[in-house]
N, C-alpha and C positions, 0 to 999 in steps of 0.2 A: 668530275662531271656532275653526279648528284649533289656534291656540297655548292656549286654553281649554281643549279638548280633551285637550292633551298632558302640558298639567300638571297636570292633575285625579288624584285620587290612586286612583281607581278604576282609571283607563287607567293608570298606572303600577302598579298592583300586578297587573292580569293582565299585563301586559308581561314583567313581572319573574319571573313563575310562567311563561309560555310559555318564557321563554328558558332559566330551569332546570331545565324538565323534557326540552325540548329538549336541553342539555348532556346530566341522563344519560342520555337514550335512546342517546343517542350513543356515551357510556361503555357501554354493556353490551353495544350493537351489533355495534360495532368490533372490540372485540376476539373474539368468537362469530364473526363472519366473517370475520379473517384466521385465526382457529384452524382455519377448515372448507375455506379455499381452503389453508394448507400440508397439510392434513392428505391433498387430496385429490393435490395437485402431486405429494406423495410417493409415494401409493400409485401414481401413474399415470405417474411417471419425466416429469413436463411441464415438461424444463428439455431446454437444449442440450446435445450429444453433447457439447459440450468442457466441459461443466461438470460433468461426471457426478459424479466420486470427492467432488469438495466438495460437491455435493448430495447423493449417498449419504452421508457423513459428518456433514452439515446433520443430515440426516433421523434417522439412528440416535441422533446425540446429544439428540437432541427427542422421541427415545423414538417417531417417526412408525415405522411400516410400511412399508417398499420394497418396492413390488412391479412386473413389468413387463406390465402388463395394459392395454389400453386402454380408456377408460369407452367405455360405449356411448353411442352417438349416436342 
């Protein structure tokens, strides 16, 4: 019964479509939201005191915003 199932070529063509649409939601996701979490890390200085100058340096070279403000809570 399920190996019927499995190889029916209906069950494989929505399988096949879930898993590529799945990929690029992924692709467009991903990278939108590491672009929004450095963008804010910058603006909000959200690194360690000994890591500063190469995070301020990260930042400017990425064309981010340094600022030292902290988001509200």
């Amino acid at each position: 019964m399920i190996n019927k199932l499995l190889a029916s070529s209906g069950f494989m063509f929505i399988s096949i479509m879930l898993l590529a649409l799945g990929t690029i939601a992924s692709a467009v996701m991903l990278p939108t939201y590491l672009e929004a979490k450095a963008r804010e890390q910058c603006a909000y200085k959200l690194w360690p005191k000994s890591k500063e100058q190469a995070m301020v340096t990260w930042c400017e070279f990425n064309g981010y915003k340094v600022n030292s403000q902290q988001p509200e809570q």
